[in-house]
C-alpha positions in Angstrom: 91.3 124.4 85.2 92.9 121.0 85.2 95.2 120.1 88.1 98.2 118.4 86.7 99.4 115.3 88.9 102.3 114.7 86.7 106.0 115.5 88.8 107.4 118.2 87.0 108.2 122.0 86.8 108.9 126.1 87.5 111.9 127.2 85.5 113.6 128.6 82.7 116.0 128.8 84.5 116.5 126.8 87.7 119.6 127.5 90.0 123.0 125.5 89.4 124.3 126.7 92.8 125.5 124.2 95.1 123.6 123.6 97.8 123.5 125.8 101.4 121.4 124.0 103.6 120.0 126.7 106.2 118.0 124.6 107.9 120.9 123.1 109.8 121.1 126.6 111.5 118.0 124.9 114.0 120.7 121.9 114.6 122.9 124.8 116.2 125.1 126.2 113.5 124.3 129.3 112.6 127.2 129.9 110.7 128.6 128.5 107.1 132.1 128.1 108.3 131.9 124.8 109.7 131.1 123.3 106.6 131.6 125.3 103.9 135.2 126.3 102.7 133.3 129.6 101.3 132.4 131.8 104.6 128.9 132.8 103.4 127.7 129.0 102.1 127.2 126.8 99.7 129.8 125.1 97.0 132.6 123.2 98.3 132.4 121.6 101.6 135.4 121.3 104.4 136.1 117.8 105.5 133.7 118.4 108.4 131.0 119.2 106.5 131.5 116.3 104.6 131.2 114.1 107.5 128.2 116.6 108.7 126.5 115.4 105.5 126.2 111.8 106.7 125.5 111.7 110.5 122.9 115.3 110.1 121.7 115.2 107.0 121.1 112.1 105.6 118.2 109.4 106.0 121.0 106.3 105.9 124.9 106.9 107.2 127.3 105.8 104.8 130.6 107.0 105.4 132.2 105.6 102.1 129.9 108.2 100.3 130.8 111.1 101.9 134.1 111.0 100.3 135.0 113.0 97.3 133.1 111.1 94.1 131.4 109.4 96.5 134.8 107.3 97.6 136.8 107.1 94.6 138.6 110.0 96.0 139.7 111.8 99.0 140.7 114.7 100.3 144.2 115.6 101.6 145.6 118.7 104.1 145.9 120.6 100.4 143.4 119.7 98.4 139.9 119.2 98.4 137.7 118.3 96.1 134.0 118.9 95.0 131.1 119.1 92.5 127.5 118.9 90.9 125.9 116.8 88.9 121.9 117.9 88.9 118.7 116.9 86.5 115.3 118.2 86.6 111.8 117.3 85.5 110.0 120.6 84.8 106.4 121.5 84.4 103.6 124.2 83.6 99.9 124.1 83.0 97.3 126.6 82.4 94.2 127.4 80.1 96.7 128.1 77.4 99.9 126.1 77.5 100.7 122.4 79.3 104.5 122.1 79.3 106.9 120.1 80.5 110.9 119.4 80.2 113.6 117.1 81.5 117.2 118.4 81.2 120.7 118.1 82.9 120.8 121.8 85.1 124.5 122.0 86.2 127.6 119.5 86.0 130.9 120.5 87.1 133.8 119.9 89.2 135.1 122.2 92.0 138.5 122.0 93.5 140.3 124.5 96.4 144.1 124.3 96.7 145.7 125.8 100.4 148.9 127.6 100.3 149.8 128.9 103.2 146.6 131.1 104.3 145.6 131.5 100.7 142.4 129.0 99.2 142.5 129.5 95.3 138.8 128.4 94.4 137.9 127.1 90.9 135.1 125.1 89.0 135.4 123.9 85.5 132.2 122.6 83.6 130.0 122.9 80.8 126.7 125.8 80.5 123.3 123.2 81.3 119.5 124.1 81.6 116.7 124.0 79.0 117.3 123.6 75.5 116.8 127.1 75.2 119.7 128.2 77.5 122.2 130.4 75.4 125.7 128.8 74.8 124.3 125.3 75.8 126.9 122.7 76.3 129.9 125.3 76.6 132.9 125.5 78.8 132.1 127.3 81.5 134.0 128.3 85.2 131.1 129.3 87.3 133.5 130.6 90.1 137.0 131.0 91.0 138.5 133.6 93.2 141.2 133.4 95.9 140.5 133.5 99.7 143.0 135.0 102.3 142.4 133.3 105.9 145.0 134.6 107.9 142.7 135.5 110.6 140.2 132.5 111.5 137.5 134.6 112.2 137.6 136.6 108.6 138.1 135.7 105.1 138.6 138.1 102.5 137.9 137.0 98.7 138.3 138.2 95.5 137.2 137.0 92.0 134.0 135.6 90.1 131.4 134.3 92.4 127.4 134.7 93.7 126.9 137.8 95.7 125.5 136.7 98.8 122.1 139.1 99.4 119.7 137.8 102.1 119.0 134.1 102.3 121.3 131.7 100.5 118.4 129.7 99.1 119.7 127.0 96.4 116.7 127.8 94.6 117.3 131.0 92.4 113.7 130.9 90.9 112.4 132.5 94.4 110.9 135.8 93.7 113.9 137.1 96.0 116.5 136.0 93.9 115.4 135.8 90.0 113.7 138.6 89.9 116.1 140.9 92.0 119.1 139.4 89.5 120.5 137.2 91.8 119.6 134.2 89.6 121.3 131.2 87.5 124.5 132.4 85.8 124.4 135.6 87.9 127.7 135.7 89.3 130.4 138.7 88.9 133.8 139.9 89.6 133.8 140.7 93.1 135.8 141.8 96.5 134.3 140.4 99.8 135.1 140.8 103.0 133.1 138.1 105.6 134.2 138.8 110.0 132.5 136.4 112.2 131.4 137.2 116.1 130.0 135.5 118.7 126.7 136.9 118.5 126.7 137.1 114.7 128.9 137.8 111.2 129.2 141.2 108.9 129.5 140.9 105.1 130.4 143.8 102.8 131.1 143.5 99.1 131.6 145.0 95.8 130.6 143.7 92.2 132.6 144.8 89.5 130.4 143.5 86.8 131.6 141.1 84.4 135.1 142.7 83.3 135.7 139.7 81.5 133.4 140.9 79.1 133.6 144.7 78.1 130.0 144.6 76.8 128.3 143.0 79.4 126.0 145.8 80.9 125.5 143.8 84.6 125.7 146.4 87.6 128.1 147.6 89.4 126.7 147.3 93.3 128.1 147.9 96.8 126.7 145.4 99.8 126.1 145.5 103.4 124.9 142.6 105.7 124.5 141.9 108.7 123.5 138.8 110.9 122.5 139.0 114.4 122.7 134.9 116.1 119.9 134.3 118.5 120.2 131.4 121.2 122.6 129.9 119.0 119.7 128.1 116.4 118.2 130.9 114.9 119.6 133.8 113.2 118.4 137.2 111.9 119.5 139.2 109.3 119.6 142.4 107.3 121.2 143.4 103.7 121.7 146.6 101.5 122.6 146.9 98.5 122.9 150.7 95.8 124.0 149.6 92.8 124.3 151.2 89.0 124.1 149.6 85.4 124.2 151.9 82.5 120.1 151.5 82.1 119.6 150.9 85.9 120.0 153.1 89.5 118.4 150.5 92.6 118.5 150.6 95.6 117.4 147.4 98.0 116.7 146.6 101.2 116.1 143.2 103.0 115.6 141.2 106.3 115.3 138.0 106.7 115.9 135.3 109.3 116.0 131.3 109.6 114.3 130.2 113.4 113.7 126.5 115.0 114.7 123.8 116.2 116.3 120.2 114.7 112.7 119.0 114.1 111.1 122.6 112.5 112.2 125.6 111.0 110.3 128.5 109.8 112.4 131.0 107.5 111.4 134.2 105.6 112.7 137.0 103.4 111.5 140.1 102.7 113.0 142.4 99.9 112.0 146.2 99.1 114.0 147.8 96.3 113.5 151.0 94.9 114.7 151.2 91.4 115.2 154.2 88.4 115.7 153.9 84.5 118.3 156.4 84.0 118.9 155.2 80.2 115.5 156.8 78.7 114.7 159.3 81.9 117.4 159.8 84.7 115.3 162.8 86.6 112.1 160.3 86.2 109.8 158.8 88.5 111.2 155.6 90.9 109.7 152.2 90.5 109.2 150.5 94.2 108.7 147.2 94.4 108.5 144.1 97.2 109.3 141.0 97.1 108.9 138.1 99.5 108.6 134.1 100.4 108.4 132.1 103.8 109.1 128.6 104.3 107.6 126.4 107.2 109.3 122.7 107.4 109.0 120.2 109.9 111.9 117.1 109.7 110.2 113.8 110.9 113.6 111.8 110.5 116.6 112.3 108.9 117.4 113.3 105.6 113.2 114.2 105.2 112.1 118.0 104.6 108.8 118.3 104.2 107.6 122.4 103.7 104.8 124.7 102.6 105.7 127.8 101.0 104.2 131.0 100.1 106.2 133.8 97.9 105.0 137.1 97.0 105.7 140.4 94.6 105.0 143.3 93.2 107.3 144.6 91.0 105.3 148.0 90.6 103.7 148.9 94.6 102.2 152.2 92.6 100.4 149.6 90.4 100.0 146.3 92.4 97.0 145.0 90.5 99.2 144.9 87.4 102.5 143.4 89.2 101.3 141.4 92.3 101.7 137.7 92.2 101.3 135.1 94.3 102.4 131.6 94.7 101.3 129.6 97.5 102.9 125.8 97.6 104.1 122.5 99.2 107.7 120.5 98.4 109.8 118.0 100.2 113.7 117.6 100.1 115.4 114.2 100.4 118.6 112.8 101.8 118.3 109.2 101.2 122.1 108.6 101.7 125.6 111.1 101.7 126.0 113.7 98.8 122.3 112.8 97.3 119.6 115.0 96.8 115.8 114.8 95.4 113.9 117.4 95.7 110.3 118.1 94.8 107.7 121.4 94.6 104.5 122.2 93.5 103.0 126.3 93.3 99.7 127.5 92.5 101.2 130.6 91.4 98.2 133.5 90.4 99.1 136.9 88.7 96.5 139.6 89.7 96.9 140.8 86.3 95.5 137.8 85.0 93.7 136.3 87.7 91.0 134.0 85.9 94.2 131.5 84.8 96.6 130.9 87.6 99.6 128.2 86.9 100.5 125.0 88.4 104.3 124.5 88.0 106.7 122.1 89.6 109.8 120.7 89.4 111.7 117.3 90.4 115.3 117.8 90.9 117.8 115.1 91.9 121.5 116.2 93.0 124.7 114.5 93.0 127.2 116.5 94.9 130.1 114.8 94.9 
């Protein structure tokens, strides 16, 4: 087997989700509000976050860049502004195929207008990812959905957007997101409700498919999650979701949990989902499957993430030689300045199945977000 040295790729699909760095819980902030104008992270930051960006983050403070459009704008009481501009190198290599693909992955712009204790959310940009992607190059709103906030521990949200089960890892190629649906261009019509405590925050939700489009056969779910705050820099958490589609009856149910300190973190998440095909035999057999990955990063300055990571599943536990695979690897994220992101990873990923011809796949991302 030849080892590729070449910076490159994972994906068909990599995630176009704005970034939720988790790591920051270790820096004592345990929860997304702070920064994040949505209560479970990611997407559009508050003004604070903005500034967090800078003096946390990133390897050189520039405070000109933390502005919207990295100072050509700027935010007002109202109005704030946001965005993603991402590109990825991609590569694969095996004893049969040696692949690789650069392409632009997301490019939007994302704007929240307050009225009164109402945020009305909304992107506008255009469907990106491999050539192969369907509608490539298409109008697209990823999310928008209005926010009440009349009570500053809760928000309650309703609209199109990501459900939020276990981790919210930017990268939806994770065994724990892809392959349990939670992927690129997985988001639906939903009602949330997010209450914050001292020692933690509770999340139920709803998805109501995609009733913009009649056809679309994406499930119908109900979610429950809950995270417990420990010490204040760490967190641990649990999530279940039953949901329905007119093939599909699941059932999933997760922990994970994000522990350290400002220099390391160590964060994991464990998925177990039982699952039915009630199309072609609703009285049949359940499938059972796990699902897994674990992240160990050290940050020897600012704005430098250096990690090794290990995922893990088995889509069929009754036949895990056929559906256990494993993918042991290393990555870095960078923050050389505000609101820019490079980030690199390499996996040796081996399929029991077909265990004489692992893969080596990597990607190179680098991330504007404005």
């Amino acid at each position: 087997m030849k080892i590729t040295l070449t910076l490159s790729l994972i994906v068909l699909f990599l995630n176009p989700s704005t970034h939720a760095w988790v790591e920051n819980v270790g820096s004592g902030y345990p929860n997304c509000m702070a920064c994040h104008i949505s209560p479970t992270g990611g997407h559009i930051l508050t003004d604070y976050g903005r500034a967090l960006s800078s003096e946390l983050m990133s390897t050189i403070k520039t405070k000109d860049f933390q502005n919207p459009f990295y100072g050509l704008a700027k935010n007002t009481d109202t109005i704030k502004w946001g965005g993603d501009i991402r590109a990825a190198q991609t590569r694969i290599e095996n004893d049969q195929i040696k692949r690789g693909s650069s392409f632009l992955m997301q490019n939007n712009i994302e704007a929240a207008a307050y009225v009164k204790d109402f945020v009305f959310v909304a992107t506008v940009g255009t469907t990106e990812g491999p050539s192969r992607v369907p509608n490539k190059g298409e109008f697209i709103s990823e999310r928008h959905y209005i926010m009440y906030q009349g009570d500053p521990t809760a928000r309650v949200r309703v609209g199109k957007f990501r459900q939020n089960f276990g981790i919210n890892d930017p990268n939806h190629t994770r065994f724990t997101k892809q392959d349990l649906g939670f992927g690129s261009y997985s988001e639906t019509y939903q009602l949330e409700y997010f209450k914050a405590f001292s020692f933690g925050e509770g999340v139920l939700s709803t998805s109501l498919g995609r009733i913009d489009q009649p056809r679309n056969t994406r499930e119908k779910n109900v979610m429950g999650q809950f995270t417990h705050y420990l010490g204040g820099k760490s967190r641990l958490g649990a999530n279940v979701l039953l949901g329905e589609s007119p093939s599909t009856r699941r059932a999933i149910y997760g922990i994970n949990g994000v522990f350290g300190s400002k220099k390391h973190t160590l964060r994991f998440e464990l998925d177990y989902q039982v699952s039915q095909n009630i199309a072609s035999n609703p009285k049949g057999e359940k499938t059972h499957g796990l699902f897994g990955n674990i992240i160990l990063g050290t940050r020897p300055f600012d704005g430098f993430f250096p990690y090794l990571v290990y995922e893990h599943k088995q889509m069929d536990l009754d036949q895990s030689r056929q559906s256990m695979t494993t993918a042991p690897g290393i990555g870095f994220q960078f923050f050389p300045i505000s609101h820019v992101e490079v980030q690199f990873e390499h996996q040796y990923r081996t399929a029991l199945a077909t265990k004489d011809n692992p893969s080596h796949r990597s990607f190179l991302v680098v991330h504007l977000y404005h």
